[in-house]
C-alpha positions in Angstrom: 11.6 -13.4 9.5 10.3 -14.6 13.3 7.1 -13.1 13.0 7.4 -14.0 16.8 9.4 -11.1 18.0 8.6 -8.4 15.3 6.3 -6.1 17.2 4.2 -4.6 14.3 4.5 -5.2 10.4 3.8 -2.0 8.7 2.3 -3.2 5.2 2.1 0.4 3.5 5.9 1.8 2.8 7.6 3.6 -0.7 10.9 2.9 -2.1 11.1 6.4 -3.1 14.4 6.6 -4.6 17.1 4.0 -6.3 20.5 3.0 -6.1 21.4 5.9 -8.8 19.4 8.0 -6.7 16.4 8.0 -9.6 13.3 9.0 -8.1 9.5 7.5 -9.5 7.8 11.1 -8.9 9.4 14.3 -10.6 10.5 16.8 -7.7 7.3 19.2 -8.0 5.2 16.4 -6.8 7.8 14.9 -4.0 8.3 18.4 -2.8 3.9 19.3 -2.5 3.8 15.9 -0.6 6.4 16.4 1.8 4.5 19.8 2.2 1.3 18.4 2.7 2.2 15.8 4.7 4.5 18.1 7.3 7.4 15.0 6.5 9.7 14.3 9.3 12.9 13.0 8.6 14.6 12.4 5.7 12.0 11.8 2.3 13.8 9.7 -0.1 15.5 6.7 2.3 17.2 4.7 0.4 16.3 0.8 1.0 18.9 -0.5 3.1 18.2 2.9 5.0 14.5 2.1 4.8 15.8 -1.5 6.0 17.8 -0.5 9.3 14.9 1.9 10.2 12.7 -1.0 10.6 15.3 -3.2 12.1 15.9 -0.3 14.9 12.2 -0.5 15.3 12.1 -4.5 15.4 9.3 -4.2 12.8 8.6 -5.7 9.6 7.6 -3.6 6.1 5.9 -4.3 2.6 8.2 -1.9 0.6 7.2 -0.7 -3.1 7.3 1.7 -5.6 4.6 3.2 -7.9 5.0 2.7 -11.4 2.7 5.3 -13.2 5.5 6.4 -16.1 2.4 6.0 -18.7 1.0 9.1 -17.0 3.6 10.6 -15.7 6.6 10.1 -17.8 8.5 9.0 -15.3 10.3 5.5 -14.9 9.4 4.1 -11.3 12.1 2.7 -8.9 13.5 -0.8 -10.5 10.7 -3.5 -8.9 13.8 -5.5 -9.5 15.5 -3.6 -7.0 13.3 -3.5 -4.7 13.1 -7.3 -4.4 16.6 -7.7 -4.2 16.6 -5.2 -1.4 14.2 -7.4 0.3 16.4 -10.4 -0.4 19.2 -9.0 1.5 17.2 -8.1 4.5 14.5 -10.8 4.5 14.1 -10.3 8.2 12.5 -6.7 7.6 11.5 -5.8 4.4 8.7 -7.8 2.2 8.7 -6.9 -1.2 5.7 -5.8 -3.1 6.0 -4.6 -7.0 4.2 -1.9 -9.0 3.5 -2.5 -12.8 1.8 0.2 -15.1 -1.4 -1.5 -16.0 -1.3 0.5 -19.5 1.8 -1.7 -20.3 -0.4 -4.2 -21.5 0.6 -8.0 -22.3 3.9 -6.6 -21.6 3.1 -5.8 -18.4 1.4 -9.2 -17.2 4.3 -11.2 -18.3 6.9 -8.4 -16.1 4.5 -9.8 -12.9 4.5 -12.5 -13.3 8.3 -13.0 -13.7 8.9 -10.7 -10.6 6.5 -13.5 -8.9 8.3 -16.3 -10.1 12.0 -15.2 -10.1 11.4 -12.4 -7.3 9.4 -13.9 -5.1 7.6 -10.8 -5.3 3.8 -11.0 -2.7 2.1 -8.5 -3.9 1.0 -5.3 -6.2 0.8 -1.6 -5.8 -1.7 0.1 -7.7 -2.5 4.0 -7.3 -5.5 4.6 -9.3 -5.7 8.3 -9.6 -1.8 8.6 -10.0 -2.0 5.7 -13.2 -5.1 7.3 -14.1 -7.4 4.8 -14.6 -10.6 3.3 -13.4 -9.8 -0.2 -11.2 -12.9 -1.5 -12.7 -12.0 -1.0 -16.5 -11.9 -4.5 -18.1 -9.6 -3.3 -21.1 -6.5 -1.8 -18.8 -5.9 -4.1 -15.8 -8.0 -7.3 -15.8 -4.9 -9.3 -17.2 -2.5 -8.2 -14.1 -5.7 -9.2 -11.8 -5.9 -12.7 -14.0 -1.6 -13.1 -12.5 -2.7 -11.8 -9.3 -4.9 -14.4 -8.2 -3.6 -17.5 -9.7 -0.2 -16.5 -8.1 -1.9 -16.2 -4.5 0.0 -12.5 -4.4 -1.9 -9.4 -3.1 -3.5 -6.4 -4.8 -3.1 -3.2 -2.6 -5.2 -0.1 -4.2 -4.4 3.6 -3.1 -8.0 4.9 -2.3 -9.5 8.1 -1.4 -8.0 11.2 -2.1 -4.2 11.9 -2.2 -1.4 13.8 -1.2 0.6 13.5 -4.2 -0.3 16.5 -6.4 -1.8 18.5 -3.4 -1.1 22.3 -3.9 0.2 21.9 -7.2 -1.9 23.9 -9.9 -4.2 21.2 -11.1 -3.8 18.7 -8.6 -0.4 17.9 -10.9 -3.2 16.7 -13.3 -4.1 13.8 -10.9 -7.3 12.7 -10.9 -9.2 11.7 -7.7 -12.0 10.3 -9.0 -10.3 7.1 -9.9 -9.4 6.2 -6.2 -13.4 5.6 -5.4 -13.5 2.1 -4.0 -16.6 1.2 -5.2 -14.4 0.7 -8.2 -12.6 -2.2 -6.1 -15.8 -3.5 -5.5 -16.2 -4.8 -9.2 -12.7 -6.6 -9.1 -13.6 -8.0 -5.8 -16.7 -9.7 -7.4 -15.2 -10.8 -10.8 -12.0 -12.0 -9.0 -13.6 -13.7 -6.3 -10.2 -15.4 -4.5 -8.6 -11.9 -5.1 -6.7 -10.8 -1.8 -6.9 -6.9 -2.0 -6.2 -4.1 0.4 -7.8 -0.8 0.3 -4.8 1.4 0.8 -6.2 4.7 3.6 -9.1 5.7 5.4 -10.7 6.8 2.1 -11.9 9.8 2.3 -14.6 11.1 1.3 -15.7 7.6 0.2 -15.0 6.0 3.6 -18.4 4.4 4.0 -17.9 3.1 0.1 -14.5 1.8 1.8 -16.4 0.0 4.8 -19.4 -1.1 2.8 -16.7 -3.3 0.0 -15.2 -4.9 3.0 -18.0 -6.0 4.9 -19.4 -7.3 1.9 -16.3 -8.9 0.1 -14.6 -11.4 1.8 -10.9 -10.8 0.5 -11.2 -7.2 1.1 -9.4 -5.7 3.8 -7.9 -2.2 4.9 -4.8 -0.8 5.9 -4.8 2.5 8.2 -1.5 4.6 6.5 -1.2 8.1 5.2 -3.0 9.5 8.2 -2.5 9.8 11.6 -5.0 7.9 14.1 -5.9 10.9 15.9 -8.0 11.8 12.5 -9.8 8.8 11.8 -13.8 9.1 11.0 -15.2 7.7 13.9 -17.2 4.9 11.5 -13.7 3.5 10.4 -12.9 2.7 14.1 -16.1 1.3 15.2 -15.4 -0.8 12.4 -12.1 -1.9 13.2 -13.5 -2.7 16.9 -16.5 -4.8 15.2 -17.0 -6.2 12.2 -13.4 -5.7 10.4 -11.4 -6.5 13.6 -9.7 -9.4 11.4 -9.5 -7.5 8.2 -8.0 -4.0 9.1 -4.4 -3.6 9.3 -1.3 -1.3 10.2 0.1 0.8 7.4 2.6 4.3 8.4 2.8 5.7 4.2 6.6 6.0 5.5 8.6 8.1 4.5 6.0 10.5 4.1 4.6 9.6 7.7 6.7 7.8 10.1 5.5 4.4 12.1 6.5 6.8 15.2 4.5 8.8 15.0 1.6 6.6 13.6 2.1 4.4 16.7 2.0 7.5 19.2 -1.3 8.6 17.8 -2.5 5.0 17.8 -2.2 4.0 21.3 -4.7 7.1 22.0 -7.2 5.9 20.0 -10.4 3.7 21.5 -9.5 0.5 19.9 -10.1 -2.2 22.2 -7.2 -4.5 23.6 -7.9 -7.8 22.1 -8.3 -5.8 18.6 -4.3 -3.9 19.0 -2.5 -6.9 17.6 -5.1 -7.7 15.3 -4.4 -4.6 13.2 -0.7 -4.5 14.2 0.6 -7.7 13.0 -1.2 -10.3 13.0 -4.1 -9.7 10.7 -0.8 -8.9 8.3 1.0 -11.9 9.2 -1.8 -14.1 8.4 -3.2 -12.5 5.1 0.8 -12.4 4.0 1.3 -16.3 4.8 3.6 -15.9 7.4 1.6 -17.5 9.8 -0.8 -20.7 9.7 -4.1 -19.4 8.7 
């Protein structure tokens, strides 16, 4: 990858669909999101799809899937495949894996394999999707324990979501999980944890700022909403005190880096900050670049 001539690395994208066209969300829930999110363009890409879009676009992309199947019965997109999809197009595509953290043992020995043998850099979790509290000791502590002794990256979907939106019952997903103070406990019992807060997180967007400032291997990516709507605290933020911590995400499919980028160059982020949260905040906290 020549993190040189890549002109953004987007560090928030799904694998929404595999090889045998398997999907990780049952079609109720893919169908409400598209709704809610107005999608533009086709909403289950396949990878090498996923791949070429970024190419076109000479940008870079963390791709993953969300395994949730405890809660939701459904088998997630192979992480597996995911990596080997990354593999074959190591110029665009960096590969990021989801693991159910109510798999257990089971679980922690399945990331730490896909770190070893699939060079795997990081981990997805959606709280309110998995259903369960960041902060519980007894569900995800071991997969935090793999986490930071491997150097990867924990990425946590905060704030409320669009998965589940305008089905009855929210599709049974919970928001209150996706609180970031909840990442704030990790952050202090994993202190040389490298975590993203995944959104603007709202309504918990000061929480959001406040575990950032305070944590030093906090930092947030700005996907699943268009720039135009971002609380005017998150961008004073991003100008000040977070200017090295805050980082380009689209949520594509469900929101293209198009149109992200459009919005973007509208909003009143200062010049010497644009590719800060871009690229090179992402390159750096990644390892693609000397720290």
């Amino acid at each position: 990858m020549n993190i040189e001539e890549l002109t953004a690395i987007d560090v928030h994208t799904h694998a929404e669909v595999s090889s045998k066209g398997h999907s990780s969300l049952d079609d109720d829930l893919h169908d409400a999101s598209s709704a809610y999110f107005k999608v533009e363009g086709k909403r289950k890409p396949t990878l090498e799809e996923t791949a070429a879009y970024y190419r076109e676009r000479n940008m870079a992309a963390v791709i993953f899937t969300v395994d949730a199947e405890s809660a939701t019965g459904t088998a997630p997109v192979p992480n597996e495949e995911v990596a080997e999809a990354a593999a074959a197009n190591p110029d665009v595509l960096i590969p990021f894996a989801s693991v159910d953290p109510f798999r257990g043992k089971a679980g922690v020995k399945q990331a730490r394999r896909l770190v070893e043998e699939y060079g795997v850099k990081g981990f997805k979790f959606h709280p309110s999707i998995q259903g369960f509290f960041p902060d519980d000791r007894s569900v995800a502590y071991g997969l935090y324990e793999v986490i930071e002794e491997t150097g990867t990256i924990a990425l946590f979907h905060t704030g409320q979501t669009g998965i589940g939106a305008g089905v009855p019952g929210g599709g049974g997903i919970r928001l209150k999980y996706s609180n970031p103070l909840h990442v704030d406990d990790v952050a202090a019992d994993f202190p040389h944890l490298k975590i993203i807060l995944a959104h603007p997180s709202f309504p918990w967007q000061d929480e959001a700022l406040a575990v950032a400032t305070h944590k030093p291997g906090v930092h947030i990516d700005l996907s699943g909403w268009s720039p135009k709507y971002f609380p005017p605290q998150l961008v004073q933020y991003a100008n000040t005190l977070l200017k090295d911590k805050v980082l380009f995400g689209s949520d594509f499919p469900v929101l293209t880096p198009d149109r992200w980028l459009a919005d973007f160059a509208k909003l009143g982020i200062k010049d010497e900050v644009r590719p800060k949260i871009l690229k090179e905040n992402a390159a750096r906290l990644l390892g693609l670049t000397t720290p």
